[in-house]
N, CA and C atoms as an extended XYZ file, in Angstrom:
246
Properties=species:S:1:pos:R:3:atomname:S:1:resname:S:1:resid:I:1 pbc="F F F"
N         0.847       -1.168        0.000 N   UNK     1
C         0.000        0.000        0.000 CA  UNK     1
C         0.895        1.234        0.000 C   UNK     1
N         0.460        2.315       -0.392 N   UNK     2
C         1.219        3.125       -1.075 CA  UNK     2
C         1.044        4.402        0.297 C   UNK     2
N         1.733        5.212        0.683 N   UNK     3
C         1.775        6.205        1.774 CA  UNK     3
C         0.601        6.748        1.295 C   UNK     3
N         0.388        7.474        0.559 N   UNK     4
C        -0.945        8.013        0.229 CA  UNK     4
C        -2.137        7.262        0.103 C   UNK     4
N        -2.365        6.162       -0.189 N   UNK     5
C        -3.404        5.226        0.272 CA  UNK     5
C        -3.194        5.022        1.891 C   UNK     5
N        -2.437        4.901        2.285 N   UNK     6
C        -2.436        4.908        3.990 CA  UNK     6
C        -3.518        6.505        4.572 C   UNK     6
N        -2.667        7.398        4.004 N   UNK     7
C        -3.686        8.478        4.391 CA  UNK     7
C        -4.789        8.267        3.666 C   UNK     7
N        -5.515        8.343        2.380 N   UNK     8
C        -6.799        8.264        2.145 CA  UNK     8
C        -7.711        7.175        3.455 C   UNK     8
N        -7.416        6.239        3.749 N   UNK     9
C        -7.826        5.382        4.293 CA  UNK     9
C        -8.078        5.970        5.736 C   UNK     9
N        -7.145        6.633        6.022 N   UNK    10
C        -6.959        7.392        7.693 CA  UNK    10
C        -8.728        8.035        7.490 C   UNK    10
N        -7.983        8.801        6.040 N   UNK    11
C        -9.604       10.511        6.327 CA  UNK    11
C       -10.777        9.738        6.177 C   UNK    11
N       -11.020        8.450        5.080 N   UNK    12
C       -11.954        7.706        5.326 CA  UNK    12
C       -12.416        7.221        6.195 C   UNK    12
N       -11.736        6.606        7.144 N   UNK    13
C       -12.180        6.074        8.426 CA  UNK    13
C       -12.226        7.377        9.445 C   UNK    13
N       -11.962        8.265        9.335 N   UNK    14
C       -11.515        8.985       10.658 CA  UNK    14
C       -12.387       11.007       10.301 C   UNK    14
N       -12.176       10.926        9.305 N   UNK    15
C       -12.817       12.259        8.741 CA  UNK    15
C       -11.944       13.227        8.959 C   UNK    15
N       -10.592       12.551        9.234 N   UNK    16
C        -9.466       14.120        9.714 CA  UNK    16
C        -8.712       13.968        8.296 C   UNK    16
N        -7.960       14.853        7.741 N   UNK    17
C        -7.323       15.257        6.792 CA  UNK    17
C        -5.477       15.076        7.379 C   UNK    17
N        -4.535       14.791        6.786 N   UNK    18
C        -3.607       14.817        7.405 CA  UNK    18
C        -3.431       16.577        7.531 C   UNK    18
N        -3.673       17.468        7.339 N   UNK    19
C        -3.037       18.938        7.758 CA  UNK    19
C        -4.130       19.144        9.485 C   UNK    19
N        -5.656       18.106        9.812 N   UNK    20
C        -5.775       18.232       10.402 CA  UNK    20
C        -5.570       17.509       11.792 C   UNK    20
N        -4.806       16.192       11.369 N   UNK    21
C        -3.809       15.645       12.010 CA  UNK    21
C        -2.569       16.257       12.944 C   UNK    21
N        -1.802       17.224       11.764 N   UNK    22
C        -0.849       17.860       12.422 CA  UNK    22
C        -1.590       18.891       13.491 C   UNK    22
N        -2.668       20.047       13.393 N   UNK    23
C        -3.351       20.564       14.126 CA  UNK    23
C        -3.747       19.564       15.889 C   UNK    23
N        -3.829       18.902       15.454 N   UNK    24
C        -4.511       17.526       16.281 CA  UNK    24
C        -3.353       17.877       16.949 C   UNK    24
N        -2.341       17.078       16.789 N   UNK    25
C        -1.342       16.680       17.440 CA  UNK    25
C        -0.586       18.140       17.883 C   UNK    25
N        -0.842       19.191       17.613 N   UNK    26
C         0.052       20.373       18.082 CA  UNK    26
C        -0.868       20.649       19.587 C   UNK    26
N        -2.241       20.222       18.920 N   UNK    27
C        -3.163       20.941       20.632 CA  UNK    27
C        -2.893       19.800       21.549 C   UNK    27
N        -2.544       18.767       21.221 N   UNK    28
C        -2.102       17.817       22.142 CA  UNK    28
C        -0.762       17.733       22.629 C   UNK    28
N         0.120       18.847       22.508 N   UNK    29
C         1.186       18.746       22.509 CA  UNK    29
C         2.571       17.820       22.196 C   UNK    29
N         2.431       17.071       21.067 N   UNK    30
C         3.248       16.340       20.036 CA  UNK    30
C         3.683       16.916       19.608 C   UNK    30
N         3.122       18.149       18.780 N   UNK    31
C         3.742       18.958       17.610 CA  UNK    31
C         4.342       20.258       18.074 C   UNK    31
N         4.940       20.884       17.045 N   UNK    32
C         4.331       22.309       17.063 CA  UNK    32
C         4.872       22.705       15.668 C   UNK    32
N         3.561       23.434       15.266 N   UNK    33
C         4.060       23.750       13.899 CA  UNK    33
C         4.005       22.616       12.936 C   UNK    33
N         2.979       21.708       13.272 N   UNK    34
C         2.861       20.314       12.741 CA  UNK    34
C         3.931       19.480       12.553 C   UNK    34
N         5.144       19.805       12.851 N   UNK    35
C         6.102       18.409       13.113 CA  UNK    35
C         6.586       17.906       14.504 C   UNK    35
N         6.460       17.410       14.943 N   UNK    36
C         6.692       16.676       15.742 CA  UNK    36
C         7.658       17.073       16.670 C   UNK    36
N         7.393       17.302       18.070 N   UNK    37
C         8.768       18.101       18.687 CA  UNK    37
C         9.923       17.197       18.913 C   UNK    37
N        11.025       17.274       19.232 N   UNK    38
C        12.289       16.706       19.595 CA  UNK    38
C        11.249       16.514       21.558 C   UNK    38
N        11.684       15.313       21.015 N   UNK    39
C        11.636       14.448       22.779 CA  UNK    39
C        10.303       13.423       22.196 C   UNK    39
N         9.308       13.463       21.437 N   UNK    40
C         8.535       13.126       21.426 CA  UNK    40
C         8.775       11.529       21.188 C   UNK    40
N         8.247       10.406       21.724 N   UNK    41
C         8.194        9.662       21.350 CA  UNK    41
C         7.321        8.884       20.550 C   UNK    41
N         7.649        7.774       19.405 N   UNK    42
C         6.039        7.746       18.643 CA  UNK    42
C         5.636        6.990       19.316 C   UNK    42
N         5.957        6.007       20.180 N   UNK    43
C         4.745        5.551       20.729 CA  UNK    43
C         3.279        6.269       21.460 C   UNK    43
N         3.554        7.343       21.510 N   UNK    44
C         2.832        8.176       22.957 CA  UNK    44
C         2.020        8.660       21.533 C   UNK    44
N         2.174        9.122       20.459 N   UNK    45
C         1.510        9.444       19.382 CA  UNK    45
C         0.896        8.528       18.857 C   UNK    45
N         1.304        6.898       18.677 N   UNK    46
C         0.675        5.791       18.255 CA  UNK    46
C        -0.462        5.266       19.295 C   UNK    46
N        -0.321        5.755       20.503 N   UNK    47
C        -0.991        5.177       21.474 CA  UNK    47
C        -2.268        6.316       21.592 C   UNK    47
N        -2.107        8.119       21.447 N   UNK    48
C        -3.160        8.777       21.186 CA  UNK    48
C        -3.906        8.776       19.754 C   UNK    48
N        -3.278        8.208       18.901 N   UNK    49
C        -4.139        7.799       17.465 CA  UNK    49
C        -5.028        6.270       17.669 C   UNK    49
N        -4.326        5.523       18.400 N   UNK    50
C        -5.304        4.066       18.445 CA  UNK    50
C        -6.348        4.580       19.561 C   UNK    50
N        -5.993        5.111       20.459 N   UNK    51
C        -7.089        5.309       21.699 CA  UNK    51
C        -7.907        6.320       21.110 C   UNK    51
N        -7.581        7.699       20.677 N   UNK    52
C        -8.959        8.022       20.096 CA  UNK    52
C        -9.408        7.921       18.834 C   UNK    52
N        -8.988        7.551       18.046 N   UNK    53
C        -9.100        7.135       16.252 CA  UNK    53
C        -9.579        6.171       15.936 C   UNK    53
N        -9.248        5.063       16.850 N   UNK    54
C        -9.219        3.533       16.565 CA  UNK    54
C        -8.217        3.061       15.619 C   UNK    54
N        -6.848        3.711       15.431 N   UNK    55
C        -6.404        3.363       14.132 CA  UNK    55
C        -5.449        2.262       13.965 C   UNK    55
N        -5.192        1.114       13.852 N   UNK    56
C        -4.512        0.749       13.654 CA  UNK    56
C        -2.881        0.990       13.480 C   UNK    56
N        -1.891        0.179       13.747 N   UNK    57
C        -0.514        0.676       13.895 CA  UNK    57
C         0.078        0.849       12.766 C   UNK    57
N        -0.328        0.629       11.738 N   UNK    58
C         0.214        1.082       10.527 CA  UNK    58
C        -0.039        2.465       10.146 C   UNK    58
N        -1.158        2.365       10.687 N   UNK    59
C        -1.988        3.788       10.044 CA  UNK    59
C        -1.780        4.734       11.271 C   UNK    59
N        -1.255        4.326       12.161 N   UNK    60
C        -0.572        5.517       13.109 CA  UNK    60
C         0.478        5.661       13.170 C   UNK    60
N         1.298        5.210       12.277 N   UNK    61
C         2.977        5.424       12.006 CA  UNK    61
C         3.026        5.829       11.156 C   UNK    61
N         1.940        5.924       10.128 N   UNK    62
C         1.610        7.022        8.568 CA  UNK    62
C         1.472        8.487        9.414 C   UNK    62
N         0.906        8.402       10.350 N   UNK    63
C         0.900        9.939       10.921 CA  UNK    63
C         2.325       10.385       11.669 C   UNK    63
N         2.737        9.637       12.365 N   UNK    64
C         3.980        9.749       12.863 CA  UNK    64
C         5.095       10.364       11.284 C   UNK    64
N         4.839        9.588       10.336 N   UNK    65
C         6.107        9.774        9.892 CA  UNK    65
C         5.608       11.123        8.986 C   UNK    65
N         4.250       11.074        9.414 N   UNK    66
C         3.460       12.500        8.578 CA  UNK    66
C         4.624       13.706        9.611 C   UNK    66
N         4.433       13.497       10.763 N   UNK    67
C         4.762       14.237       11.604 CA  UNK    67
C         5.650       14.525       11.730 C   UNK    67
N         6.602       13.546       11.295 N   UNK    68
C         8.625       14.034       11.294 CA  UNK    68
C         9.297       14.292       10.203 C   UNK    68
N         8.252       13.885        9.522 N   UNK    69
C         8.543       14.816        8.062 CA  UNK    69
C         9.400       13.455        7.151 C   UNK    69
N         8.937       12.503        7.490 N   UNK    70
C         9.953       11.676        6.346 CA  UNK    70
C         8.937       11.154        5.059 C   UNK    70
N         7.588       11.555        5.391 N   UNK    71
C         6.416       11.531        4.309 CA  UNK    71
C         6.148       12.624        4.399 C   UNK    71
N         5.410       13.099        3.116 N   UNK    72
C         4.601       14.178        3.011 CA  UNK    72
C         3.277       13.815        2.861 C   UNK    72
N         2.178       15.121        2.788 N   UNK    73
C         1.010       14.472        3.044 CA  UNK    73
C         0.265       14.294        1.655 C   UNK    73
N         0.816       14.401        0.739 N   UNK    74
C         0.804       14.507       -0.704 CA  UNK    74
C         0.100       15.424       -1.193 C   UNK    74
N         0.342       17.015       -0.605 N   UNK    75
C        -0.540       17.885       -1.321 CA  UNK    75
C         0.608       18.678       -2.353 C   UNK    75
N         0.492       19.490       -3.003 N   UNK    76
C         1.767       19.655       -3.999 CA  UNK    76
C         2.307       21.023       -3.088 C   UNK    76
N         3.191       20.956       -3.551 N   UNK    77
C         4.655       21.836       -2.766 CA  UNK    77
C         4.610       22.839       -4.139 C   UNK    77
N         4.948       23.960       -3.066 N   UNK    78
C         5.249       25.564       -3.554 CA  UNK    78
C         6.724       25.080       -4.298 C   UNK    78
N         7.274       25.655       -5.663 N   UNK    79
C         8.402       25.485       -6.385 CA  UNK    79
C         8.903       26.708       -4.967 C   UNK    79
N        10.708       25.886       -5.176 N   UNK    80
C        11.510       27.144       -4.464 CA  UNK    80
C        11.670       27.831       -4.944 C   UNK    80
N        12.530       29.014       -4.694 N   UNK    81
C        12.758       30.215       -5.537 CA  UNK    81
C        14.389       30.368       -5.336 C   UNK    81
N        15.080       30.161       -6.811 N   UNK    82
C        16.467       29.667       -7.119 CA  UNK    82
C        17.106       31.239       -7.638 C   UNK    82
């Protein structure tokens, strides 16, 4: 399954969007600024996505890695300016 089918599947089951994921996780103090702070551990993020989401551990390590930035959430990116 493809990272972006991981998220479609999240907003399907869950009705959150990954940009409202990162929101999620900043008022819960995980984030700030939607990535993920230094100290955070993912379990404590995998464990507030299964307890209130119901989500499965795959599909809460799609948010995690939403969160540390090693996925994106596949919306298209601003070109830089060279």
């Amino acid at each position: 399954m493809s990272f972006q089918a991981y998220l479609d599947n999240i907003q399907a089951k869950t009705g959150k969007s990954p940009a409202d994921f990162r929101r999620l996780a900043t008022d819960k103090g995980f984030a700030e600024r939607g990535k993920l702070k230094p100290g955070v551990k993912a379990g404590a993020v995998v464990a507030w996505l299964k307890a209130d989401f119901g989500l499965g551990h795959g599909h809460a390590m799609a948010i995690v890695a939403l969160l540390t930035g090693k996925k994106g959430d596949g919306s298209p990116r601003k070109p830089s300016k060279t």
